[in-house]
C-alpha positions in Angstrom: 0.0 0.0 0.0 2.8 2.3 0.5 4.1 2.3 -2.9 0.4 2.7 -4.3 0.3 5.9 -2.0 3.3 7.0 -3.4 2.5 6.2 -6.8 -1.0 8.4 -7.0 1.1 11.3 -5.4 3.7 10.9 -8.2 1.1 10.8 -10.7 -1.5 14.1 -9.4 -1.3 17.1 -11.1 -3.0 19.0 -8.3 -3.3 17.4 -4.4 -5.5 18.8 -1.5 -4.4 17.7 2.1 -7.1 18.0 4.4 -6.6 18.7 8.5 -9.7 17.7 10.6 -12.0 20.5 12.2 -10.3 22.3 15.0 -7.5 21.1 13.8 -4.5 20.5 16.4 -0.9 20.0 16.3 -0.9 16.5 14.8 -3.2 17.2 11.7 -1.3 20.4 10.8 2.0 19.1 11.5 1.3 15.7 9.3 -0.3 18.4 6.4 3.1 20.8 6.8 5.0 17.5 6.4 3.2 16.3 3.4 3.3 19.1 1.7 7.3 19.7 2.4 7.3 16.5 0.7 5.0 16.9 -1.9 6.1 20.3 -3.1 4.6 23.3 -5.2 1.4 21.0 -6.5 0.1 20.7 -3.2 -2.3 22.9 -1.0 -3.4 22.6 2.7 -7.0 22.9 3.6 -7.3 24.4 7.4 -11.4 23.7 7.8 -12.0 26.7 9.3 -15.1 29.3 8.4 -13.1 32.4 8.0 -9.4 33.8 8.4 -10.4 34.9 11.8 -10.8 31.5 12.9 -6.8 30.8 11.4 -5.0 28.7 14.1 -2.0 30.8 14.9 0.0 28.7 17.4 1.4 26.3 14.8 2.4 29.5 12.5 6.0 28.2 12.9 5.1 25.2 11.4 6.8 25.1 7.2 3.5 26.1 4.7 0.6 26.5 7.4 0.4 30.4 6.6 -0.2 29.7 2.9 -2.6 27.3 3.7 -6.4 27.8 1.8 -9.8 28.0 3.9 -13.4 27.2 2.7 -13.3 31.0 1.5 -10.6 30.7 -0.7 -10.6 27.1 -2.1 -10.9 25.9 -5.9 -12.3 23.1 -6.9 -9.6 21.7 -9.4 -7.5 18.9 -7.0 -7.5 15.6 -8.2 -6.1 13.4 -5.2 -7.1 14.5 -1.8 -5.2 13.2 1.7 -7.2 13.1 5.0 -4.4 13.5 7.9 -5.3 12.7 11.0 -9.4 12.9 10.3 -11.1 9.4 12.3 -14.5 10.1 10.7 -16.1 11.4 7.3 -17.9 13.7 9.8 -15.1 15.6 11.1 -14.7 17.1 7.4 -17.5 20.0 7.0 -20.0 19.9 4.5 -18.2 22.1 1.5 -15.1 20.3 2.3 -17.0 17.1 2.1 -18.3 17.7 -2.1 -15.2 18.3 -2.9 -13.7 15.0 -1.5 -16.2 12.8 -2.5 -16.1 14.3 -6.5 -12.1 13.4 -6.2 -10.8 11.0 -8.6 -8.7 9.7 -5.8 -8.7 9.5 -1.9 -6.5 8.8 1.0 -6.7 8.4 4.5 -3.4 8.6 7.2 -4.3 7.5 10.6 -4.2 6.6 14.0 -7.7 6.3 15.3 -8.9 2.9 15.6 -12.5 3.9 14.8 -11.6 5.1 11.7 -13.8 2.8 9.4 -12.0 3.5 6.3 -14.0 6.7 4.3 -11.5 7.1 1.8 -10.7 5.0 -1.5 -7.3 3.8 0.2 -6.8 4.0 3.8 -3.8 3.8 5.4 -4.8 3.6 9.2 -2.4 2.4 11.7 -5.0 2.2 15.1 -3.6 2.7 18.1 -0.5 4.3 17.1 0.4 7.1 18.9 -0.1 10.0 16.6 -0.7 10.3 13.2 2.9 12.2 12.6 4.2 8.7 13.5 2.1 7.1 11.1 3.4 9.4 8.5 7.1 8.7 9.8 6.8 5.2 9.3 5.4 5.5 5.6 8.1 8.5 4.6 10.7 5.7 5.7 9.2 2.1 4.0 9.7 4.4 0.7 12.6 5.2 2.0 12.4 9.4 1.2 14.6 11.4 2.8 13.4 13.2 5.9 14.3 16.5 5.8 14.7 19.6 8.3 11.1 20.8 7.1 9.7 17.8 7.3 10.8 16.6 10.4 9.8 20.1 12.0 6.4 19.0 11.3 6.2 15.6 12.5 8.0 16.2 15.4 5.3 18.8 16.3 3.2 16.2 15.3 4.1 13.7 17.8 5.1 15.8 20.9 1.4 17.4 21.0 -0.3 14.6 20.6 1.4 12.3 22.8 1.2 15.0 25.5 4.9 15.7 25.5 5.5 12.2 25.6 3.4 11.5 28.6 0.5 9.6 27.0 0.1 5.7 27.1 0.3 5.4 23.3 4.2 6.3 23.6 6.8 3.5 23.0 10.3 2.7 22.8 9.7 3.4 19.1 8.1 6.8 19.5 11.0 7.9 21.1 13.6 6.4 18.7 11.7 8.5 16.1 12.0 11.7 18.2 15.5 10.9 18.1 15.4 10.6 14.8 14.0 13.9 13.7 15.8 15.6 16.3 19.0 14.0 14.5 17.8 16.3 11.6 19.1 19.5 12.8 15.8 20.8 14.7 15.4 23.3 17.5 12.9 20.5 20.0 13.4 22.8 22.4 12.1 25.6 20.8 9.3 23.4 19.0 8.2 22.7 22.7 8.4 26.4 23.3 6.1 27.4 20.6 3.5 25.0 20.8 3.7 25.4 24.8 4.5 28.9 26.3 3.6 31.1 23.2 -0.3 31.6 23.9 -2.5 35.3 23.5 -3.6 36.4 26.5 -7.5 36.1 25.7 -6.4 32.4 25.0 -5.5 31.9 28.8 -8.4 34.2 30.0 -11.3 32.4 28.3 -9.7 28.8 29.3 -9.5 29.9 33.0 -13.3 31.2 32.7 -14.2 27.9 31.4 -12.4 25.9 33.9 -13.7 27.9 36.7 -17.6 27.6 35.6 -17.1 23.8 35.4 -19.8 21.5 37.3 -19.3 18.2 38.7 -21.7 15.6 39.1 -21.7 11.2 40.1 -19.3 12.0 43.2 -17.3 14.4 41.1 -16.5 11.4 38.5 -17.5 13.5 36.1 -16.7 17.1 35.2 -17.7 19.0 32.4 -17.7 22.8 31.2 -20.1 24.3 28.7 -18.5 26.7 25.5 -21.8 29.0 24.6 -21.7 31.4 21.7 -21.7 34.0 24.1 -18.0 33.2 25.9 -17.1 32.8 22.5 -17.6 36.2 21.6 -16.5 37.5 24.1 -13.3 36.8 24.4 -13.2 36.4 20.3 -11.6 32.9 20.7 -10.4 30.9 18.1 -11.3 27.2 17.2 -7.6 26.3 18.5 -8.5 28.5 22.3 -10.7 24.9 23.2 -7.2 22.9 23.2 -6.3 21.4 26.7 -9.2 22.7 28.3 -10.7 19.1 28.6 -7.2 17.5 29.6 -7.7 20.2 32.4 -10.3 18.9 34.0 -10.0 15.1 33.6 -6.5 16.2 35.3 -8.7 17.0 39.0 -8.2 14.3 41.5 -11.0 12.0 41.4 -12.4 12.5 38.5 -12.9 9.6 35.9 -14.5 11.3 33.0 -14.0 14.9 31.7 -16.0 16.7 28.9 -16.1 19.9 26.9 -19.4 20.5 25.2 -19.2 23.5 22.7 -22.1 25.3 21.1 -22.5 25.2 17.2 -25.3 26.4 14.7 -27.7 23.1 15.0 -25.5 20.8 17.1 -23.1 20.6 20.0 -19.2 19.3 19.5 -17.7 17.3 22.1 -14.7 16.5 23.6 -14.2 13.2 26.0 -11.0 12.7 28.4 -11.2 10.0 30.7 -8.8 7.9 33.1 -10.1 4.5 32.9 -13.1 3.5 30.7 -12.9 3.9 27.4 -13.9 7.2 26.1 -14.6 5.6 22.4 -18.0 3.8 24.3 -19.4 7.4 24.8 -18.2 9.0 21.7 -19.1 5.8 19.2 -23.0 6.3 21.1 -22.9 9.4 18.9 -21.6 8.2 15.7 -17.9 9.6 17.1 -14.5 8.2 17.8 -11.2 8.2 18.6 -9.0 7.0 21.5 -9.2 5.0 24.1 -8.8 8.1 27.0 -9.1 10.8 24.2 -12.5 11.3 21.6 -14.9 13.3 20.5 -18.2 13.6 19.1 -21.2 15.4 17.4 -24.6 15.5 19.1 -27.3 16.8 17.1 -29.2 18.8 19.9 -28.5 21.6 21.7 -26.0 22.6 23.8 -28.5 21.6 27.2 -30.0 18.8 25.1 -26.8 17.3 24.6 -24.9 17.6 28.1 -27.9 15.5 29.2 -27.8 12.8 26.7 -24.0 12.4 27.0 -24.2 12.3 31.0 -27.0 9.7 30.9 -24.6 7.7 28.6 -21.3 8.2 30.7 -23.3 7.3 34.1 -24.0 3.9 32.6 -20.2 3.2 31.8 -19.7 4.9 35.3 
């Protein structure tokens, strides 16, 4: 499958890679690595509404600031590459046409819900990021890794394995770290830009957040509501939701930790638990992901969905 992959690159004359809504350091450091690879002929697709909405803490990352939005994009791209995306549902609807009319698809993957939307998937569950997944396919076709590249899988990794810290990292997680860093990049500095360079509004609306967070089932649970109204108010960006959820399930005591935020006609959530498996709450949904990480859609509102997603997490509970 790897040479097929590398074949219907080869042979594009004009390839889309796709990053998954609120997209976070693994999907856009797998997309600034493909398209280091893949050169002029490619374009990145941040799903985001507007410009406003432009995540600005990977900025450092090689091509993410000529990336296209929904605003901008053509509808000319013959192969398309989902990074990093577990479900056809975390593309958005425009996004979605323009997949589904291209004469070829690929999937690159960790999630082991991902069911396999694209015409050739290459999903490696379980793994722990997708920028590892991407590592091991750049070296089967044995391309050269360079500093660009490796600046955004190494981003890709350290994010989503939580510096390291997450029970998806192995002994061959690290040899790749060692890897890339062998490439002449600044870790340190990656760790500093993905870590200690936030706005303040960023830090203001997550502290809000956290602080209006209710517990319920002997404080097993904790959860925190993002309304269109905190929203505007401190302007915040798709990427100002990241860690907010790995906050809470953090507390002492609590087993299960969720971050519902309001949308147009549904309710997005994010699921962080300890020790059952946050795919059984997410899947109830027609969501997925990880075993202590996922996320989900509910098509109700915001009120309407914190109760169906508590009735389902007090039965796991």
């Amino acid at each position: 499958m790897e040479r097929e992959i590398l074949n219907l690159i080869n042979d594009s004359l004009n390839v889309l890679i796709i990053t998954h809504v609120n997209p976070d350091g693994d999907t856009l450091g797998c997309a600034s690595a493909l398209k280091s690879f893949i050169g002029d002929k490619a374009d990145i697709l941040i799903q985001i509404k507007d410009n406003f909405n432009f995540p600005t803490t990977y900025n450092f990352l090689p091509h993410i600031n000529t990336s296209k939005n929904l605003s901008n994009l053509e509808d000319k791209y013959d192969l398309i590459i989902a990074v990093d995306i577990a479900s056809f549902d975390r593309i958005i609807d425009n996004a979605k046409n323009i997949f589904s009319k291209a004469q070829n698809t690929i999937s690159i993957d960790h999630h082991k819900t991902n069911k396999g939307y694209a015409k050739l998937n290459y999903i490696k569950g379980g793994i722990s990021s997708t920028g590892e997944v991407l590592y091991d396919l750049f070296k089967a076709l044995n391309i050269e890794i360079t500093k660009d590249i490796a600046i955004g899988l190494y981003a890709a990794i350290l994010t989503d394995t939580g510096c390291f810290k997450y029970e998806s990292t192995t002994a061959h997680t690290f040899k790749i770290a060692n890897e890339l860093a062998q490439c002449g990049i600044n870790t340190s500095e990656i760790a500093d830009l993905c870590y200690t360079n936030k706005p303040k509004n960023l830090i203001l609306f997550q502290s809000e957040l956290i602080s209006n967070a209710k517990f319920c089932l002997n404080d097993k649970i904790a959860y925190t509501l993002i309304t269109k109204e905190i929203l505007e108010k401190y302007r915040a960006k798709d990427e100002y939701t990241e860690g907010i959820c790995e906050t809470l399930r953090s507390i002492a005591g609590v087993e299960a930790a969720f971050v519902l935020k309001e949308m147009e006609n549904d309710t997005k959530v994010s699921i962080r638990t300890k020790e059952i498996d946050a795919t059984k709450i997410a899947q109830k949904f027609n969501g997925g992901g990880h075993k202590r990480a996922a996320g989900c859609t509910i098509k109700s509102k915001i009120n309407q969905a914190l109760e169906k997603l508590l009735q389902e997490a007090k039965t796991l509970l």
